[in-house]
C-alpha positions in Angstrom: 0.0 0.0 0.0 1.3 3.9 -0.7 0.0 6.7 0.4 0.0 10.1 -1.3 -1.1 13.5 0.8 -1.9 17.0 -0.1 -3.2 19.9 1.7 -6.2 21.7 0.5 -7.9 24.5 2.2 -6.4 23.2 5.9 -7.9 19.5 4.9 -5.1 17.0 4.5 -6.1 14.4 2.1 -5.1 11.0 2.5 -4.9 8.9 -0.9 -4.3 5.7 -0.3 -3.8 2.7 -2.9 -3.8 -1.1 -2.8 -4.8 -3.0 0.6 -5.2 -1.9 3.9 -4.7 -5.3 5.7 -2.1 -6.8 7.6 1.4 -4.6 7.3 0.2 -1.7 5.4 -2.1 -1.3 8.5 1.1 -0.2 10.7 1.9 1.9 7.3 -1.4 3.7 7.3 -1.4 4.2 11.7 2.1 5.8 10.7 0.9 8.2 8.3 -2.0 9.0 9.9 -1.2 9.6 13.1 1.1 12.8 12.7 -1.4 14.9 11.0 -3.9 14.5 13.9 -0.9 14.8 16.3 0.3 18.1 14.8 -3.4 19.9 14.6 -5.6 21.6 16.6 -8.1 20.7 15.1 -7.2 18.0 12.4 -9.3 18.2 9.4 -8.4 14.8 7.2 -10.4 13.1 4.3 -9.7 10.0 3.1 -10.0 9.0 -0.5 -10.8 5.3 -1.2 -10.8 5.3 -4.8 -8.2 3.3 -5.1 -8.1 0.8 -2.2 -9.6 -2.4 -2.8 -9.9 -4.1 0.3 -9.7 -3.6 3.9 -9.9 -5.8 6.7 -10.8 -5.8 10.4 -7.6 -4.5 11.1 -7.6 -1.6 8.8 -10.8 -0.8 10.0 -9.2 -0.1 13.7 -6.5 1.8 12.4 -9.5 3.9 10.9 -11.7 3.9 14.5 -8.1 4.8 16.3 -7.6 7.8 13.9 -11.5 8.8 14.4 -11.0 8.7 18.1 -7.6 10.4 18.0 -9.4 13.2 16.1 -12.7 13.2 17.8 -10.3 14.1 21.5 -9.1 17.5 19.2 -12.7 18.1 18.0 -11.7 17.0 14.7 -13.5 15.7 11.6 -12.3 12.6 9.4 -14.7 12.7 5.7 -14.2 10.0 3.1 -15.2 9.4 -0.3 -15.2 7.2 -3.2 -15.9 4.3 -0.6 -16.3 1.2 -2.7 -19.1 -1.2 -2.6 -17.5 -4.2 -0.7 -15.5 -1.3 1.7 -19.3 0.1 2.0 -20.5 -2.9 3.0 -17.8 -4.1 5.6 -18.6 -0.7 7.5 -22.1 -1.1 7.7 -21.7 -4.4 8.4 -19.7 -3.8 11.7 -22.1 -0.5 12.5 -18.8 1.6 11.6 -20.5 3.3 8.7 -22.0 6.1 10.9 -19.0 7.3 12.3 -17.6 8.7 9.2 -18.9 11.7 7.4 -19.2 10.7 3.6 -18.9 12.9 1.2 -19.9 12.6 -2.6 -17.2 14.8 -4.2 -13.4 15.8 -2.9 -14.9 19.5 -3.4 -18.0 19.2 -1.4 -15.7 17.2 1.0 -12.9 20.3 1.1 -16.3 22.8 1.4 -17.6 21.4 4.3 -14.5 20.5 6.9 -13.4 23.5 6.3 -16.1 25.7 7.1 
């Protein structure tokens, strides 16, 4: 898994690619983690366009990150959550605690207001 991030309007976007299972999980906690560290008030979306699958230990690297920014009363969006990724979260009552977001621009609009 690799991970490309950008800054837009105070949002740091997370793109990640590939799987988020098993060792890429430690990559992802690792990326993470600073930007949520280093804010205020971290403002992160997460794109999932290009990740394919993600297992139950993805998924608490994502609830850690949530909590971690929920503590700084921040805000962690997604978008482009696939259909099986969809699925998982809704599956395991997760799919709530993300906002989701239909465009990156909509996305940017709204965590950073």
């Amino acid at each position: 898994m690799t991970t490309q991030i950008r800054q837009q309007n105070g949002i740091s976007i997370l793109e990640p690619s590939g799987k988020i299972v098993g060792s890429s999980v430690l990559e992802l906690r690792e990326t993470l983690s600073p930007y949520i560290q280093d804010s205020d008030v971290p403002r992160i979306l997460i794109n999932f366009e290009k990740v394919n699958k993600v297992d139950s230990t993805g998924l608490g690297a994502l609830m850690e990150a949530r909590a971690m920014a929920t503590r700084k009363q921040g805000r962690i969006g997604v978008i482009h959550v696939g259909k099986n990724i969809k699925n998982l979260l809704v599956l395991s009552r997760l799919v709530s605690l993300f906002e989701h977001f239909d465009s990156e621009d909509a996305a940017v609009a709204a965590l950073s207001a």
